[in-house]
Structure formats: structure tokens, C-alpha cells
N, CA, C, O and CB atoms as a CASP TS submission, in Angstrom:
PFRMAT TS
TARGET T0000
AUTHOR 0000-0000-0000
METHOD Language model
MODEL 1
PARENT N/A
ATOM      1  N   UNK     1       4.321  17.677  -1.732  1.00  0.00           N
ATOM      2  CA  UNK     1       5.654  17.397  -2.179  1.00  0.00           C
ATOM      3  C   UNK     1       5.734  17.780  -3.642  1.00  0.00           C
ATOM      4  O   UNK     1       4.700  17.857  -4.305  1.00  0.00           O
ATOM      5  CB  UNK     1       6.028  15.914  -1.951  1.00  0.00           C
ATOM      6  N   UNK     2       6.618  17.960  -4.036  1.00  0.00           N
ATOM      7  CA  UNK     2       6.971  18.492  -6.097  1.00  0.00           C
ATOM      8  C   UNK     2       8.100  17.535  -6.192  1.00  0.00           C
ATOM      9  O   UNK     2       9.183  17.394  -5.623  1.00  0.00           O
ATOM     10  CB  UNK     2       7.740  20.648  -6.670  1.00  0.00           C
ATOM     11  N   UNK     3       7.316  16.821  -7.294  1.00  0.00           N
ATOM     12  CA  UNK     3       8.158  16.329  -8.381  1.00  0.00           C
ATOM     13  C   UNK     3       8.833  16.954  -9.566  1.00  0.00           C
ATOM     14  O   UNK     3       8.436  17.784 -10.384  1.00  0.00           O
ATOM     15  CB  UNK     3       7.535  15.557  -8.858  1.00  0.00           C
ATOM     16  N   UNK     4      10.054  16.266  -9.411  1.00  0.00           N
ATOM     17  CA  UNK     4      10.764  17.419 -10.964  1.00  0.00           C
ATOM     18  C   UNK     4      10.111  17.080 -12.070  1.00  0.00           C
ATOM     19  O   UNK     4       9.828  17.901 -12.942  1.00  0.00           O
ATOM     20  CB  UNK     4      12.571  17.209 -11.548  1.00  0.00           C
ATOM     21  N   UNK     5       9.852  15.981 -12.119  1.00  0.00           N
ATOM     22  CA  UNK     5       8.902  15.774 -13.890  1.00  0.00           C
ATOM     23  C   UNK     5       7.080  16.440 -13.455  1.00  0.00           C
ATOM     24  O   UNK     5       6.328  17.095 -14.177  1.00  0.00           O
ATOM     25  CB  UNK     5       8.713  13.175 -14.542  1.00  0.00           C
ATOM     26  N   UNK     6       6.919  16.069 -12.396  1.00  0.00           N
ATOM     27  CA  UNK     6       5.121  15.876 -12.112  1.00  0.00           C
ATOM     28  C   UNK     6       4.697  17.232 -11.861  1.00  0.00           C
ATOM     29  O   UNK     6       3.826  17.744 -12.563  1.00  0.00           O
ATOM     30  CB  UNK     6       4.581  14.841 -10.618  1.00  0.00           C
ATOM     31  N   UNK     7       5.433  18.058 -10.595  1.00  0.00           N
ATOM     32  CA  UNK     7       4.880  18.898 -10.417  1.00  0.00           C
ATOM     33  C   UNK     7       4.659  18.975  -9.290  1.00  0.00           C
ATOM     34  O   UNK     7       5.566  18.332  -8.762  1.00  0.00           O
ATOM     35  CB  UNK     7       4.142  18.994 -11.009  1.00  0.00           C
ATOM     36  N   UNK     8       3.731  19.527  -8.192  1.00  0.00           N
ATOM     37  CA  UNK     8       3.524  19.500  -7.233  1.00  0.00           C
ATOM     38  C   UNK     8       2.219  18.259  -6.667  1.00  0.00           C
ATOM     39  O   UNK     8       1.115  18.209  -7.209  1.00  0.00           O
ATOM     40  CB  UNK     8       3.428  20.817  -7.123  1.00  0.00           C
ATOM     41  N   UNK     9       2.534  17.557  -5.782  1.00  0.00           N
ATOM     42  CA  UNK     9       1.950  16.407  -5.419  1.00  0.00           C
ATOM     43  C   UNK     9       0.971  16.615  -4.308  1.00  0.00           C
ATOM     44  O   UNK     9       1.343  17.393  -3.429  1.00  0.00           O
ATOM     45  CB  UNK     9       2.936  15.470  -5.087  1.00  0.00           C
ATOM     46  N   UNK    10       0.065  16.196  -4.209  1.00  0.00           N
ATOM     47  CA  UNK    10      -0.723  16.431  -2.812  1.00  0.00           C
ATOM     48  C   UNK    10      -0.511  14.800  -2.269  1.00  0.00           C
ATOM     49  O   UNK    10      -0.897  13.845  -2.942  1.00  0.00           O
ATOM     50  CB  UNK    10      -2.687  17.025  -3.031  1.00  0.00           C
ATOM     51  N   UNK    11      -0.049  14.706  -1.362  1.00  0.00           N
ATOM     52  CA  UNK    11      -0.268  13.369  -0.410  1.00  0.00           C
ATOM     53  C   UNK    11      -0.572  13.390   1.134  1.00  0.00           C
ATOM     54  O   UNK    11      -0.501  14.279   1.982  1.00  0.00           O
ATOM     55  CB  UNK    11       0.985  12.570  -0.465  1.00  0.00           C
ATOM     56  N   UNK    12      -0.825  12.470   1.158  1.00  0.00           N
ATOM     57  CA  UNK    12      -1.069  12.183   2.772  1.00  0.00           C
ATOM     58  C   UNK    12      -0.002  11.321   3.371  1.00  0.00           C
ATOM     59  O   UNK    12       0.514  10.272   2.986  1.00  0.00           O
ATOM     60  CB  UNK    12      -2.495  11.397   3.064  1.00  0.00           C
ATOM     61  N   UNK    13       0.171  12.056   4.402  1.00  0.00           N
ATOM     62  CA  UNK    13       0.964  10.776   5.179  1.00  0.00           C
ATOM     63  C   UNK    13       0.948  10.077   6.831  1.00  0.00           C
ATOM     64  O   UNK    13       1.001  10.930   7.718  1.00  0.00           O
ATOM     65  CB  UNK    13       2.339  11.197   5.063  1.00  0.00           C
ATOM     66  N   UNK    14       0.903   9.108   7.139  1.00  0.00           N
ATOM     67  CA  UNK    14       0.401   7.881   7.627  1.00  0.00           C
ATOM     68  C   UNK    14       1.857   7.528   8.866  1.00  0.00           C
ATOM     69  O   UNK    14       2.763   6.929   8.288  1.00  0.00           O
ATOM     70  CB  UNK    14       0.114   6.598   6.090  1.00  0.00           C
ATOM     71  N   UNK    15       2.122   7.775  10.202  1.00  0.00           N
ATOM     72  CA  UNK    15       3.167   7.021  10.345  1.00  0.00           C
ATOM     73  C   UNK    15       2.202   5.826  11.558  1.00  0.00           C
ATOM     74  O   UNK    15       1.230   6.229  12.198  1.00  0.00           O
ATOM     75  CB  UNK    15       4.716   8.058  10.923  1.00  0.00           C
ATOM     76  N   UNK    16       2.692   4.491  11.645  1.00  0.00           N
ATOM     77  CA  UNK    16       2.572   3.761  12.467  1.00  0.00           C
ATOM     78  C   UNK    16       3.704   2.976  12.968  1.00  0.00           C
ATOM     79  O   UNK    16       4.396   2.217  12.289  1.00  0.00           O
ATOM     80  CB  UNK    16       1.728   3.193  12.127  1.00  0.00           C
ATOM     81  N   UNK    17       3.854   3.274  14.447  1.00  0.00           N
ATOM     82  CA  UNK    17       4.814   2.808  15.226  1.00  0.00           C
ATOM     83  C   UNK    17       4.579   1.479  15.617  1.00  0.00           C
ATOM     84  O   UNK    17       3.455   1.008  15.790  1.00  0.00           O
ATOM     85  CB  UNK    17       4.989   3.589  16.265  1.00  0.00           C
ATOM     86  N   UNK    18       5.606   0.892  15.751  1.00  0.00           N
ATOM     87  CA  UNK    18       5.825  -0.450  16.051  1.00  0.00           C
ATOM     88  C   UNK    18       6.489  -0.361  17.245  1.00  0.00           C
ATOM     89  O   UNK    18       7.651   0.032  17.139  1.00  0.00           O
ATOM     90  CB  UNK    18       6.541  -1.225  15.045  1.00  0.00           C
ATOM     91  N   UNK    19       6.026  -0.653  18.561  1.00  0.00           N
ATOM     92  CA  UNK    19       6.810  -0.330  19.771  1.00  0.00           C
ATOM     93  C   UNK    19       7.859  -1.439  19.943  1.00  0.00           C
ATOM     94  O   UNK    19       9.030  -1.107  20.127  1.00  0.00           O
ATOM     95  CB  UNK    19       5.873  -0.207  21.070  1.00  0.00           C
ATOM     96  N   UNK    20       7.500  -2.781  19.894  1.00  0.00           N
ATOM     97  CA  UNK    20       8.069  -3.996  20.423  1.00  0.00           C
ATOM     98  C   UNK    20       9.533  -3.796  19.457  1.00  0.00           C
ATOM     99  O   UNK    20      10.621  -4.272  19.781  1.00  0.00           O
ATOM    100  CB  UNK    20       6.979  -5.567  20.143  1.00  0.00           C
ATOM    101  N   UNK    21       9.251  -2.899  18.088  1.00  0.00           N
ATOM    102  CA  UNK    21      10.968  -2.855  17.523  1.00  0.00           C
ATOM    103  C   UNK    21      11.402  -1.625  17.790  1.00  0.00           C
ATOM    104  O   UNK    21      12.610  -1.392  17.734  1.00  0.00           O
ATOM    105  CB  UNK    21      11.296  -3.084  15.839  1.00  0.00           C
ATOM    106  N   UNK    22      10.576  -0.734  18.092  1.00  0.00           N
ATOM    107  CA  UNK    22      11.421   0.808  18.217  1.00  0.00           C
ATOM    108  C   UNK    22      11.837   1.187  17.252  1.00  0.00           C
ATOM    109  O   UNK    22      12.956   1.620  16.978  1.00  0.00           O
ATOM    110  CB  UNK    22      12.571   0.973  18.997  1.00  0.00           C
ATOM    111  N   UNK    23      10.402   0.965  16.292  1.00  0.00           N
ATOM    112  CA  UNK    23      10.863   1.453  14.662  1.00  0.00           C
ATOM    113  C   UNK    23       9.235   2.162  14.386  1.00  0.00           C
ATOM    114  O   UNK    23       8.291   2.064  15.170  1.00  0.00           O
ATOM    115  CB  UNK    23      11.411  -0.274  13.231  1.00  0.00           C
ATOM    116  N   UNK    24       9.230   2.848  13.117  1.00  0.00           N
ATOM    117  CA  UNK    24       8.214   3.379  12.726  1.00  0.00           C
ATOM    118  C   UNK    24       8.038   3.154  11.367  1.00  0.00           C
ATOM    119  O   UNK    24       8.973   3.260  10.573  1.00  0.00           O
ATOM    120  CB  UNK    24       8.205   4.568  13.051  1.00  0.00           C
ATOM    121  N   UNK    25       6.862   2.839  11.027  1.00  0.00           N
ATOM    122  CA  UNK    25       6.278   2.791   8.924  1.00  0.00           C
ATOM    123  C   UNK    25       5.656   4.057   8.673  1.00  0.00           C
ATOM    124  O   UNK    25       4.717   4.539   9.307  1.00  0.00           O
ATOM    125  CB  UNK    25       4.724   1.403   8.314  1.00  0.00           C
ATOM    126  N   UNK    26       6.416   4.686   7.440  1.00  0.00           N
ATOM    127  CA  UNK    26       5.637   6.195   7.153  1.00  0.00           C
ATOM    128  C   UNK    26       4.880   5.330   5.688  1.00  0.00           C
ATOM    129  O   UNK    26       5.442   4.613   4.860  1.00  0.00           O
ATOM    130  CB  UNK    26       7.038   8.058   6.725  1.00  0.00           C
ATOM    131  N   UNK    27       3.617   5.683   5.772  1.00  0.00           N
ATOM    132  CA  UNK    27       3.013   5.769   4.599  1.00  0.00           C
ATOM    133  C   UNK    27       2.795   6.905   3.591  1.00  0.00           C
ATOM    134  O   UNK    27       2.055   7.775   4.051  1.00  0.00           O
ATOM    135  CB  UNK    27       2.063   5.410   4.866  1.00  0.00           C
ATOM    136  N   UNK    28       3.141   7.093   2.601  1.00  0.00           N
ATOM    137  CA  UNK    28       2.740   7.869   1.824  1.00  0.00           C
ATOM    138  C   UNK    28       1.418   7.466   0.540  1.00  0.00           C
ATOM    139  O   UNK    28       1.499   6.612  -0.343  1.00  0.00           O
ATOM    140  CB  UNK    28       3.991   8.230   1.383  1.00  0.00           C
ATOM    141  N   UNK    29       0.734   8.022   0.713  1.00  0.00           N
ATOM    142  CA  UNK    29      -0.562   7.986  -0.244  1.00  0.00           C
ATOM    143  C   UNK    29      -1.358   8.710  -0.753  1.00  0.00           C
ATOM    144  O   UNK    29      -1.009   9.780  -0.255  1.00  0.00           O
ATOM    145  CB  UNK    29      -1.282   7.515   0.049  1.00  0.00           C
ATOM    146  N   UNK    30      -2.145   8.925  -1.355  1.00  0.00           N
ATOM    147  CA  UNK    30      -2.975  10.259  -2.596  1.00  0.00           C
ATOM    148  C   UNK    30      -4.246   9.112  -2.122  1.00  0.00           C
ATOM    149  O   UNK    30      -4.387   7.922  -1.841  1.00  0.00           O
ATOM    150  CB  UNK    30      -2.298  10.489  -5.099  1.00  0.00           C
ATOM    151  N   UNK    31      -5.324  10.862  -2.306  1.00  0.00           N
ATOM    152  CA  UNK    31      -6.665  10.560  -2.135  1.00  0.00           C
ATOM    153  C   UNK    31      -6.977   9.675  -3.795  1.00  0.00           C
ATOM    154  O   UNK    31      -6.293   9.618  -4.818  1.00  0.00           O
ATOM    155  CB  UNK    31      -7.639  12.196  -1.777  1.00  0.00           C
ATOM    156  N   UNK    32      -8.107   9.176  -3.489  1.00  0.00           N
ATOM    157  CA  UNK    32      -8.334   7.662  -4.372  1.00  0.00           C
ATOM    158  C   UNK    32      -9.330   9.192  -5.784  1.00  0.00           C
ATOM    159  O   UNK    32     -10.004  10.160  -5.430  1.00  0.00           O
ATOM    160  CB  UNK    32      -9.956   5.649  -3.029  1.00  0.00           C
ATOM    161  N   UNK    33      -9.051   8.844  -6.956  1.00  0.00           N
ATOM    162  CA  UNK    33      -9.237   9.624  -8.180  1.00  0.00           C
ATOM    163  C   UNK    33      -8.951  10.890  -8.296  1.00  0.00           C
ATOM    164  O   UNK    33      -9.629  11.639  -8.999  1.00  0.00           O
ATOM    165  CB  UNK    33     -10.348   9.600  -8.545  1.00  0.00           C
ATOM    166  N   UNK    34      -7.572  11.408  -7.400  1.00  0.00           N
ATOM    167  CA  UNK    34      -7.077  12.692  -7.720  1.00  0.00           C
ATOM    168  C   UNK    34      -6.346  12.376  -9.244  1.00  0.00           C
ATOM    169  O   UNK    34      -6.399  11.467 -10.072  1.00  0.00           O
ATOM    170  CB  UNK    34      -5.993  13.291  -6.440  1.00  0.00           C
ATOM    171  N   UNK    35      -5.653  13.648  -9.104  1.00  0.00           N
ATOM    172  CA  UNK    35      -4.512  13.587 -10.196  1.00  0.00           C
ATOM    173  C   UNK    35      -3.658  13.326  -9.864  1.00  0.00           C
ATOM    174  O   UNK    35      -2.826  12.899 -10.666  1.00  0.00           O
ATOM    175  CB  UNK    35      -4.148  14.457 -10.851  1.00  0.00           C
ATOM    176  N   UNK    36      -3.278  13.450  -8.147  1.00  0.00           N
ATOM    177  CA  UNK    36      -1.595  13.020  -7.680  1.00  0.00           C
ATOM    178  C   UNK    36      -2.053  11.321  -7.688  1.00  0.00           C
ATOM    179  O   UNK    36      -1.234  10.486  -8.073  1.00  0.00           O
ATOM    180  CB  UNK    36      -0.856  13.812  -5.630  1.00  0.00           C
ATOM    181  N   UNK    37      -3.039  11.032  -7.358  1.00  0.00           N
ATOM    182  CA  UNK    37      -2.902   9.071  -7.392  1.00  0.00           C
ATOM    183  C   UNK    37      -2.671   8.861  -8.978  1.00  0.00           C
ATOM    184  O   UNK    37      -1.721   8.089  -9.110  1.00  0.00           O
ATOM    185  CB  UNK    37      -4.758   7.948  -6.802  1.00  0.00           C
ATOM    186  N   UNK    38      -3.109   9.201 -10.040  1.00  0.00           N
ATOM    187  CA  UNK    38      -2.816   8.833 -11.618  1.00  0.00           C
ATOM    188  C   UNK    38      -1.310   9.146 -11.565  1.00  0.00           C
ATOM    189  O   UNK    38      -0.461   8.405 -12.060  1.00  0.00           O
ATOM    190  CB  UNK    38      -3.741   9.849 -12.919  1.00  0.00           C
ATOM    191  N   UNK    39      -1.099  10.064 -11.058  1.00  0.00           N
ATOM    192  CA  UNK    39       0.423  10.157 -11.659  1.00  0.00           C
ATOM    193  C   UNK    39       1.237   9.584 -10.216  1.00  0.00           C
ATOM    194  O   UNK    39       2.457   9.630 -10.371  1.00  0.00           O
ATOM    195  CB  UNK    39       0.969  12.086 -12.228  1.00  0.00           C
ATOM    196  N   UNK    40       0.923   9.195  -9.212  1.00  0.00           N
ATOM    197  CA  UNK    40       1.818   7.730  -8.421  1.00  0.00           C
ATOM    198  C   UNK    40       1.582   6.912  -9.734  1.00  0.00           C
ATOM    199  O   UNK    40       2.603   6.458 -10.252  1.00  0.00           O
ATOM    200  CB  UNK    40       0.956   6.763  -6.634  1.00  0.00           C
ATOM    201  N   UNK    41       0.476   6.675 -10.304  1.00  0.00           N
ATOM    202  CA  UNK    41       0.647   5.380 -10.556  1.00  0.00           C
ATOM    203  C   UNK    41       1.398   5.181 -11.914  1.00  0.00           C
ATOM    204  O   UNK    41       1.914   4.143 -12.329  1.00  0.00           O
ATOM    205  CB  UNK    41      -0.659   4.727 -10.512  1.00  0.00           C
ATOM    206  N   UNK    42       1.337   6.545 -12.579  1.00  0.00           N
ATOM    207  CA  UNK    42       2.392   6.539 -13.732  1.00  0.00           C
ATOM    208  C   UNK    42       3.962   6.139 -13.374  1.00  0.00           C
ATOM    209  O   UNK    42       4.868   5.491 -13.897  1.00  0.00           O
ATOM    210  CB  UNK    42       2.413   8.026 -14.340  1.00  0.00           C
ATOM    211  N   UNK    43       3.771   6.798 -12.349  1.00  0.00           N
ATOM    212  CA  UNK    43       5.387   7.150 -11.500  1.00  0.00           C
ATOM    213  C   UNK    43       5.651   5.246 -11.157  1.00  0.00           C
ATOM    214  O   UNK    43       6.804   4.827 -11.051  1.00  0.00           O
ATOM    215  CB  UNK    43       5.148   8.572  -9.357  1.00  0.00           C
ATOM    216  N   UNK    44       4.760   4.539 -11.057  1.00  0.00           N
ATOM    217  CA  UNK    44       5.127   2.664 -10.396  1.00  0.00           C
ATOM    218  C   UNK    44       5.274   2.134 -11.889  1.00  0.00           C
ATOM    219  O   UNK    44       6.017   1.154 -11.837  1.00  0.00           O
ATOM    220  CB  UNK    44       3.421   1.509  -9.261  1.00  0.00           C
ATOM    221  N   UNK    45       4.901   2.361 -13.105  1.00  0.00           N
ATOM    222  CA  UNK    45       4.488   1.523 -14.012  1.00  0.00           C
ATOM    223  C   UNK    45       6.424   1.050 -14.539  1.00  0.00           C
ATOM    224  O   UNK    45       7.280   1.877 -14.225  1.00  0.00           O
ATOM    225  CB  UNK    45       3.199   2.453 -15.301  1.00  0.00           C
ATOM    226  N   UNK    46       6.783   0.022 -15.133  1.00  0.00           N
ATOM    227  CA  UNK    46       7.723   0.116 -15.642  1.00  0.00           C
ATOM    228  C   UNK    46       7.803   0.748 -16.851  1.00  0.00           C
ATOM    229  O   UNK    46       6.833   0.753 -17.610  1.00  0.00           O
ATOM    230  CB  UNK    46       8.092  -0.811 -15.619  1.00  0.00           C
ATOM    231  N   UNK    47       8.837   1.282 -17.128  1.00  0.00           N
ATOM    232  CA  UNK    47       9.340   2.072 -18.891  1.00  0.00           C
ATOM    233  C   UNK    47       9.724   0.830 -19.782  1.00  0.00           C
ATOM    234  O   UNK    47      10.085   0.994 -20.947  1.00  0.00           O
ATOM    235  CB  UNK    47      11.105   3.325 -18.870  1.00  0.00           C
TER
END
């Protein structure tokens, strides 16, 4: 994925279905000491 400030992002993504609601959870996440997880985590911090 590319961010307009970041750049281009490497993530993974995760879906798990929930049958009993007929809904689905997408996870999005970065491998653990890339550069796309430092900059999620810039991207959560408050300003």
C-alpha cells in the first residue's frame, strides 16, 4: 500500500470470518522490525 506522507508500505493482511454473524475482520499488519512497522507506529502516536 503507499502512503502520501510514508511512501510505499509493505503489509500483510489477515481476514478472519466470523460465520455465526456473516461478517469478516481484515487485519492489517507489518513484519515485526521492518521500516513499514516504525512508521505504523509513527502513523498511531498522537501529534
Amino acid at each position: 500500500m503507499h502512503h502520501p506522507d510514508l511512501g510505499p508500505l509493505h503489509v500483510n493482511c489477515d481476514v478472519l470470518t466470523l460465520p455465526e454473524d456473516d461478517q469478516q475482520m481484515v487485519f492489517i499488519t507489518a513484519d515485526p522490525g521492518t521500516s513499514t512497522e516504525l512508521a505504523l507506529r509513527r502513523l498511531s502516536r498522537p501529534r
